[in-house]
N, C-alpha and C positions, 0 to 999 in steps of 0.2 A: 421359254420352254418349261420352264420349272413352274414357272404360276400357271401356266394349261396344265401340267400335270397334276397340281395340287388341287385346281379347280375339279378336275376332272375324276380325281381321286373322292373328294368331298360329293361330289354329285352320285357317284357312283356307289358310295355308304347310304346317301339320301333314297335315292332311289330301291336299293335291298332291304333297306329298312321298312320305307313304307311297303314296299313289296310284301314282305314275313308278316307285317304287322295288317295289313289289309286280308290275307289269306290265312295267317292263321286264327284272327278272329272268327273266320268264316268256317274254320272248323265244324264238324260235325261230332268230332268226339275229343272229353275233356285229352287231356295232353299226358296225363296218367294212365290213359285206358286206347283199347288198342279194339276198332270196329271188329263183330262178328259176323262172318264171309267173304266175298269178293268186294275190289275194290270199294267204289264210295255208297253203293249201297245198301241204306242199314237193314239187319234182320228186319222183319215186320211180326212181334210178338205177338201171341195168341191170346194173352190177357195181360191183366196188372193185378201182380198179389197184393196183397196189402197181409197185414198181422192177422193172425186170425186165422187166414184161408188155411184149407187143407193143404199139405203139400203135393203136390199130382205128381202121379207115381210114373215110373220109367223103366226100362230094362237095357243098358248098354253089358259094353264087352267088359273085361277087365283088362288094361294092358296084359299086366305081367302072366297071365294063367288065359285067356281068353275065354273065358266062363264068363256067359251072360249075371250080370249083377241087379236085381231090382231092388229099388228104394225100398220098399215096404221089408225086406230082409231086415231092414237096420235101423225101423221101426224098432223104439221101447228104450233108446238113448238119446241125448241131443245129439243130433246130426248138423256137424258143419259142410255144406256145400257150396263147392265154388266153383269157376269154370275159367280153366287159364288157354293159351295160348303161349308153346314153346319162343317165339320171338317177340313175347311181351316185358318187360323188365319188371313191370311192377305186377305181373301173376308170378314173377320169380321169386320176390321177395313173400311176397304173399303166400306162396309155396311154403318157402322157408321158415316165416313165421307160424304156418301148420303143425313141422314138424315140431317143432318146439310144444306148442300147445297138445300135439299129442302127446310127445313124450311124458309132457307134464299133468296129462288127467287120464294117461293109458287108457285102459280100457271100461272109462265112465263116459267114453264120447265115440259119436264116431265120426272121422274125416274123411272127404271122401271128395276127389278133383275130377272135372269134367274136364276132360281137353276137348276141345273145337278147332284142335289143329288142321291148316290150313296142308299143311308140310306133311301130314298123315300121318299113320302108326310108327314106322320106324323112326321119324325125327321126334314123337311124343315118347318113345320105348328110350332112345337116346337119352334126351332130355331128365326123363324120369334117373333112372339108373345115374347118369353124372353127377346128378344132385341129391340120391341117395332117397330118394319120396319114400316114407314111411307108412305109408298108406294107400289103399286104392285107387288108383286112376282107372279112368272109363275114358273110352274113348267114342268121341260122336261127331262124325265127319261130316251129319248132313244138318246140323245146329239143331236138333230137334228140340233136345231137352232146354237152351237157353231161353228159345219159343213158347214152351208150356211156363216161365219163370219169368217172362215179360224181359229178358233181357237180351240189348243187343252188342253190349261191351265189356273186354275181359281185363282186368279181373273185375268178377260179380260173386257175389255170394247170399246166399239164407243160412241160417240156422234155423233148425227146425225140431221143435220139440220131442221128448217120449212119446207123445200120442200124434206125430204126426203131422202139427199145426206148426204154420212159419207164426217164428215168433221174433226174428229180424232181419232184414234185406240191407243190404249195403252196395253199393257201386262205386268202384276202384279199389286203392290201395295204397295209402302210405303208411311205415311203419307205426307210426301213432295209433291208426285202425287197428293194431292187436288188443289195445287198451277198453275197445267198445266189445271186440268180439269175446274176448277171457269175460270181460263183467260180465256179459249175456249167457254165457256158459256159467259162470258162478252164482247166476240168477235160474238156471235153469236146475241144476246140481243145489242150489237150497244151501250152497256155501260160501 
């Protein structure tokens, strides 16, 4: 009885393992980043920026004030944009590490999060407020803007120059990532 159980135990690890490991290779999205819309189906992007391009402008809500916010407003600083998802862990941290970066170049930048929540305004309005977001959030229920930004997983981000022009694109987020996005701002600020 004990060596069937033991057999049975071992086969039973064999089996979950290759399971995990056959399915999650087959993954669609890295293991950091969390698909944008319904289930397994990814966004279908409207381009692919590259450096250079202009930024395509947008007009969402503001969570906190509901006042339509366009991009070209906040045109003439570096603008960091990203776009999270409240049940993502690593748009949390990535959040996080925002504030921070704003704290620390105030009002030489500006930050600004695109939520694609899934969970809609109240759990984005939640989310925001618990964690204290120091900045603008917009909220965009039907993925429009990640679509103009070629992106279908959050967290994403540009920075994007005083005049306008993405001047670097990133996809996901580990805290190491604040280290690429400060230089790109201290290359932008000329400090």
């Amino acid at each position: 009885m004990r060596k069937t159980f033991f057999c049975l135990f071992f086969i039973s690890l064999f089996v979950g393992f290759t399971f995990h490991s056959v399915f999650a290779a087959d993954s669609k999205a890295p293991t950091s980043m969390v698909t944008i819309g319904e289930g397994d189906e990814l966004l279908e992007p409207e381009v692919e920026l590259k450096i250079g391009d202009k930024a395509p402008d947008f007009s969402l809500p503001n969570l906190s004030t509901d006042e339509m916010e366009h991009l070209k407003n906040f045109i003439g600083k570096p603008i960091v944009l990203f776009f999270i998802q409240s049940a993502c862990y690593s748009c949390l941290q990535e959040a996080k590490a925002m504030q921070e970066i704003k704290v620390k170049y105030g009002d030489k930048i500006n930050v600004i999060a695109v939520g694609v929540d899934l969970l809609g305004k109240p759990m984005l309005v939640s989310w925001a407020a618990h964690n204290n977001i120091n900045y603008p959030v917009l909220l965009d229920p039907i993925f429009s803007v990640p679509e103009k930004y070629g992106f279908s997983f959050t967290p994403s981000s540009v920075i994007i120059d005083k005049d306008g022009l993405i001047s670097f694109i990133h996809a996901g987020f580990r805290p190491a990532d604040i280290n690429l996005i400060e230089n790109k701002i201290k290359d932008l600020l000329g400090s």
